[in-house]
N, C-alpha and C positions, 0 to 999 in steps of 0.2 A: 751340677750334674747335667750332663749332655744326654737330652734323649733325640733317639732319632726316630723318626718316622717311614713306615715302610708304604709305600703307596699303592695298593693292591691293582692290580691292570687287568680289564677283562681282555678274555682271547673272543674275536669276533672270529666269524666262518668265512672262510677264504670261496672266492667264486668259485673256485674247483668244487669245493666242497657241497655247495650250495646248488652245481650244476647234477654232482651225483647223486645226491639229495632228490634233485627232480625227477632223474632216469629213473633210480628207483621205485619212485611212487609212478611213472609211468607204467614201467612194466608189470608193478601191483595192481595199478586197474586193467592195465592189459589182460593178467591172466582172469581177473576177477570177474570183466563184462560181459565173457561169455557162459561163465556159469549163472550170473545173473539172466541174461537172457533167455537162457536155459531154462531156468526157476521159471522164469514169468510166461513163455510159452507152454512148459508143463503145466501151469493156471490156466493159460486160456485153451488148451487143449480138453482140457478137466471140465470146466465150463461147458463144451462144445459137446462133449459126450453128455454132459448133465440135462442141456438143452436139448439133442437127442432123447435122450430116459426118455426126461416128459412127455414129447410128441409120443413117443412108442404108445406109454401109459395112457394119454389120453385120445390115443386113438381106440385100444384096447376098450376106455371106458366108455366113448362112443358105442362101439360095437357091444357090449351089455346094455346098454337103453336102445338101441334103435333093434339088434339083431343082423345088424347089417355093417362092412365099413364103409368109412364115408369116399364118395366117387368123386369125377367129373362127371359136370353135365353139358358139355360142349364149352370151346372156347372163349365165349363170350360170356359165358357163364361165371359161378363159384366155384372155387379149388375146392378139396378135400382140407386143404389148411384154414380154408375161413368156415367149416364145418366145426371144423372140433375146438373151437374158440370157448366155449360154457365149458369145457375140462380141462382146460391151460388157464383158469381164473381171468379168463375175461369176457364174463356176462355180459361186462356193460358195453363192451365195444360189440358185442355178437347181437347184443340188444338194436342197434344203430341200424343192424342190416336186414332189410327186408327183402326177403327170397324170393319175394313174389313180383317183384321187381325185377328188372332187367340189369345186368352190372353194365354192357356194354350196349351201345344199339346203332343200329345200321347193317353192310352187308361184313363180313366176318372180316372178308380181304381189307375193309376200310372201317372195322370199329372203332366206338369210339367210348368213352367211359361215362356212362350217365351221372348226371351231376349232384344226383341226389344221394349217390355212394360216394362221393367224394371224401368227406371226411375217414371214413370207415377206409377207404384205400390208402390215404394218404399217412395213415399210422403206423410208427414204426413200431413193431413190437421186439425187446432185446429177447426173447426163446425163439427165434426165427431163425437171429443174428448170428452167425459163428463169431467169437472176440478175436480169430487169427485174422479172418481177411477183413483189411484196412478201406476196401472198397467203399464209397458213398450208400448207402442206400437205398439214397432218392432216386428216381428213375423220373423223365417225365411221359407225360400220359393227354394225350389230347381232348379235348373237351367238344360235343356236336357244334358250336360256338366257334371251333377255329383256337381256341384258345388253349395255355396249360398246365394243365393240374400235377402236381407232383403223387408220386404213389410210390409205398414204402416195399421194398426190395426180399430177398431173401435167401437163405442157404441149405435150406433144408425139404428136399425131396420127398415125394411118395414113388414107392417101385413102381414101374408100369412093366416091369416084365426082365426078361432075359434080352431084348431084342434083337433075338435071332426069328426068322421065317418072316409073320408078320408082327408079331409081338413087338416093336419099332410101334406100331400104326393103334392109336388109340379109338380109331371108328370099329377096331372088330375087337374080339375077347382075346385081353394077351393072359401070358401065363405072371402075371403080379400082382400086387393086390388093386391096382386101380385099372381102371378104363373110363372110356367114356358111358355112360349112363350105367356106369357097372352095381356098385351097392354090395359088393357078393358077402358070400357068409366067409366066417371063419373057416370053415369045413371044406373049402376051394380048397385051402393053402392044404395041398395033400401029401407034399414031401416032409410037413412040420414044420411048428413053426419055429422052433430052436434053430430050422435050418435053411428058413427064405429069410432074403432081405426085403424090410417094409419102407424105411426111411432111410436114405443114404443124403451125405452132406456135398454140397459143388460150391464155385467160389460166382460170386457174382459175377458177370457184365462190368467192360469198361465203357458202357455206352458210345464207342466208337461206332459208325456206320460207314465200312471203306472197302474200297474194289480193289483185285490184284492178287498178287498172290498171300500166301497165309502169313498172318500177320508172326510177329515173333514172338508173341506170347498165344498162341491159341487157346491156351483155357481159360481166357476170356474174351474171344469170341465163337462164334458158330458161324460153320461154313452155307450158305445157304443155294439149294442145289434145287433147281427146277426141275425134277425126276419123272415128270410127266412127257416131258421135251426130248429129253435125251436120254440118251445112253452110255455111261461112263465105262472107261474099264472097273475092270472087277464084277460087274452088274451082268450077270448071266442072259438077263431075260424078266419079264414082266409079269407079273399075275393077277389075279382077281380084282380084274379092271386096273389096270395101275400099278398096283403093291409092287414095291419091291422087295428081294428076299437077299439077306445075308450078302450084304456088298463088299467089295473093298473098299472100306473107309481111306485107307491111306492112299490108293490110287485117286479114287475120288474128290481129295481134298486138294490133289495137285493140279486139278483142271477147276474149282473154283473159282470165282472173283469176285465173289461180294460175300463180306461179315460182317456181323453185327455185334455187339456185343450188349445182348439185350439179356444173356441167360439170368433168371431167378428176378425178372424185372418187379414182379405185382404179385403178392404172397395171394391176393382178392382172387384172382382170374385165375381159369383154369385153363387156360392154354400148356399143350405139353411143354414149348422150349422154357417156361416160367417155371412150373412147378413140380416137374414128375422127371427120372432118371430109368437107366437100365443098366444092365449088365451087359454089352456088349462091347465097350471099350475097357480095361481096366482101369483101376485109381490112378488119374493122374495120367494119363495117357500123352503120350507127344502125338498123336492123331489127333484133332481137335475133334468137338462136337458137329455131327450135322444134321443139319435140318431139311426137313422136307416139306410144304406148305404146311406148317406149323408143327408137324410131328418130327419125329428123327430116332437118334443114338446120342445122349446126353450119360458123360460118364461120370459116373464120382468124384469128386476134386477137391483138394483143400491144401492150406500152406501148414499145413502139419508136417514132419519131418518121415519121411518114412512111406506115406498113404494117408489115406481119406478116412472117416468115420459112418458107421453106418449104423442101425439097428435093428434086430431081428425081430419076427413076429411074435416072440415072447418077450419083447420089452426090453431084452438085455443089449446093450452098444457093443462096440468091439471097432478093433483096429484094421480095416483092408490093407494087407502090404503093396505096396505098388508094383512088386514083383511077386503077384499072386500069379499062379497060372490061369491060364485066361480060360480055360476049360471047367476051372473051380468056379471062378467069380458068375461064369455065366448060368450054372447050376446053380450057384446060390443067389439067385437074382428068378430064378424059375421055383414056380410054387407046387410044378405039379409033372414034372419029368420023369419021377421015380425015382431020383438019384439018393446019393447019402452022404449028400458033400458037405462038409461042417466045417467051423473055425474053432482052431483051437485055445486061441490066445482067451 
């Protein structure tokens, strides 16, 4: 008896097959990357707001021990952010810094960072951080020595005001919660505080330092404008000694030639381009920031999709649209207009 044998054959995949094969799973992570990206920016969005909450809350809790919020005390001085360090759970670093020390010393135009706060500046703390913007942290920072200390950066704002008049200028009373040697009560903020902004978020500084016209990212640098010197368009005229009132930013940024990109350089220092914002530019402005020996119109900013993140004097965050009206933003940036301007989101 004859048997025969049948000799099974595998079928392999022809390169056709093996090339559609790939397209497919291309366009599968095609569609797939940007809901992923999606996910992961709605996280650090969420994050960004959460790190908001806390500052709100512990500035809030501030203001039940002292009776007071926490201020600036000149440039060379403490921010309001290295105040409220013992209610953001960090004694020990808050422990480090003694107030009765100088942070910077010398003449203001050429401070420099005393080296005994050193470490205490040099700390990055991630509730500062936004997790959207990719920027360094590090800043550096010069030492009386000539030499340089790195000091840790930041994104998170105290309101100084609506800066319209002189509410810009942190040597007089603006209408926000900080100023310089300000301390004020709760009971200032007189439009409510469901409806001032206390903390708004901005993207750090690309530490460039460059002359000419505005660079192509402006919201990360600042325009810096010798407003004592001149007279730009938009600029009506001069006030109280100096001041100036309600300019044209955008005219003004176009006769610039020197930026920096130093915004939110030293969370320690209380210098305004570092750590305080207003309402006078909207979120996200294509007018850039500008400075005026060390004060200005610093706007809200962040790589969020939409607008910036802020939060109000009862604690609660919220989303500024970029295309707020500019008349809203600057009310809700004013503590004591009378107005009744709210967010709704």
């Amino acid at each position: 008896m004859k048997m025969s044998f049948i000799r099974s054959q595998r079928r392999a995949f022809t390169l056709v097959e093996l090339l559609v094969v790939i397209a497919m799973i291309g366009i599968l992570v095609g569609l797939l990357l940007p809901a992923v990206q999606s996910a992961r920016e709605a996280a650090r969005r969420m994050q960004c707001s959460n790190n908001l909450r806390q500052l709100g809350l512990a500035t809030l809790n501030y203001e039940s021990t002292f009776k007071r919020l926490p201020g600036l005390t000149g440039s060379s001085s403490f921010s309001p952010q290295a105040r409220i360090l013992p209610y953001i759970e960090q004694g020990n670093l808050s422990n480090l810094i003694d107030y009765s020390i100088p942070l910077y010393v010398g003449p203001a135009f050429a401070a420099r960072l005393n080296p005994l706060h050193r470490v205490a500046a040099g700390t990055v703390l991630p509730v500062f951080q936004c997790p959207s913007d990719p920027a360094d942290p590090f800043f550096d920072s010069l030492l009386p020595d000539g030499t340089v200390a790195k000091v840790a950066g930041l994104n998170y704002m105290y309101s100084y005001g609506s800066g319209t008049g002189t509410n810009y200028d942190d040597r007089y009373q603006t209408d926000g919660f900080v100023w310089e040697n300000s301390f004020a009560r709760l009971a200032a903020i007189t439009d409510g505080l469901s409806n001032t902004v206390m903390l708004s978020e901005t993207l750090k500084g690309d530490k460039i330092v460059s002359t000419g016209a505005m660079p192509k990212a402006p919201h990360r640098r600042i325009g810096s404008w010798n407003g004592s010197s001149s007279n730009p368009p938009g600029v009506p005229g001069f006030v109280l000694g100096g001041t100036i009132r309600d300019p044209d930013l955008a005219a003004i940024s176009a006769t610039i030639t020197s930026w920096r990109g130093l915004r939110g350089e030293n969370w320690i220092r209380g210098v305004p381009y570092s750590v305080v914002a207003n309402g006078y530019l909207t979120p996200n402005s294509r007018i850039p920031d500008v400075n005026v020996h060390g004060r200005g119109w610093f706007a809200p900013r962040s790589m969020h999709t939409g607008g910036a993140q802020v939060t109000l004097g009862d604690g609660s965050t919220h989303l500024l649209s970029d295309s707020i009206d500019r008349a809203i933003h600057i009310a809700l940036h004013s503590s004591n207009a009378g107005d009744t301007a709210r967010i709704d989101n």
